[in-house]
C-alpha positions in Angstrom: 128.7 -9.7 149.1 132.1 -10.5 150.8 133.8 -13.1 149.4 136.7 -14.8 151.2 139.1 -17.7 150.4 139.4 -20.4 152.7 141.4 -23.7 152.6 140.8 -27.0 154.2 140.5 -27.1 158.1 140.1 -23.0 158.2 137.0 -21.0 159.0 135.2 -17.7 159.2 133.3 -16.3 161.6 129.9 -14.5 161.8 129.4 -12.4 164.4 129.7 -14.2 167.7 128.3 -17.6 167.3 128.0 -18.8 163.7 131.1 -20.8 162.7 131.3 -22.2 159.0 134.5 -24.3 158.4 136.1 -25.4 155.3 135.9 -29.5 156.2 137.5 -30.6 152.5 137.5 -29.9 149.2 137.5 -32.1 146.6 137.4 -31.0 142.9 134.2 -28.9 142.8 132.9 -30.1 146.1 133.3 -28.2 149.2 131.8 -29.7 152.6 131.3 -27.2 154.9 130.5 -27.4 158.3 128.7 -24.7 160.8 128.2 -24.2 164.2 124.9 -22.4 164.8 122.9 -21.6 168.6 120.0 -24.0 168.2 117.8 -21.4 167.6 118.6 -20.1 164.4 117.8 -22.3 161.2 120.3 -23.0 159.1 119.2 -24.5 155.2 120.3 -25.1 151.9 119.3 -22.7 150.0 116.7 -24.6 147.4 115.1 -26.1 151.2 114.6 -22.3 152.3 113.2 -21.3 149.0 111.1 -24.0 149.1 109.8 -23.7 153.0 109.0 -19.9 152.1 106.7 -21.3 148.8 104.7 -23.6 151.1 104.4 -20.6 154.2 103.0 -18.2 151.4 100.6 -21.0 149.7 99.5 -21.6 153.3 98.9 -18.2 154.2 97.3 -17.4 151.3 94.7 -20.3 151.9 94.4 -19.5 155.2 93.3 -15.8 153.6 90.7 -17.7 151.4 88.9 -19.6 154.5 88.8 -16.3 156.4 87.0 -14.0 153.6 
């Protein structure tokens, strides 16, 4: 894992088209902000988890009407 420090208004970089900024920072909070090419998702993490739950329950019914 690389971890980096940024402050408010700064931003890193990842690889050529993904931009995540540092918008502000208040106490605990940090808003970010990221510029992605339309085609890749971007998700909170607990959304993703939760999107991969429902693909493998799906696919697993999909298994059960097959056999």
């Amino acid at each position: 894992m690389l971890v980096l420090t940024r402050k408010a208004n700064q931003s890193i970089m990842i690889g050529d088209d993904i931009e995540v900024s540092i918008l502000s920072v208040l106490g605990e909070k940090v808003r970010i902000g990221i510029t992605a090419p339309r085609d890749v998702p971007v998700f909170r993490k607990e959304v993703f988890l939760e999107i991969q739950a429902e693909n493998l329950e799906a696919a697993g019914t999909a298994r059960e009407a097959t056999e």
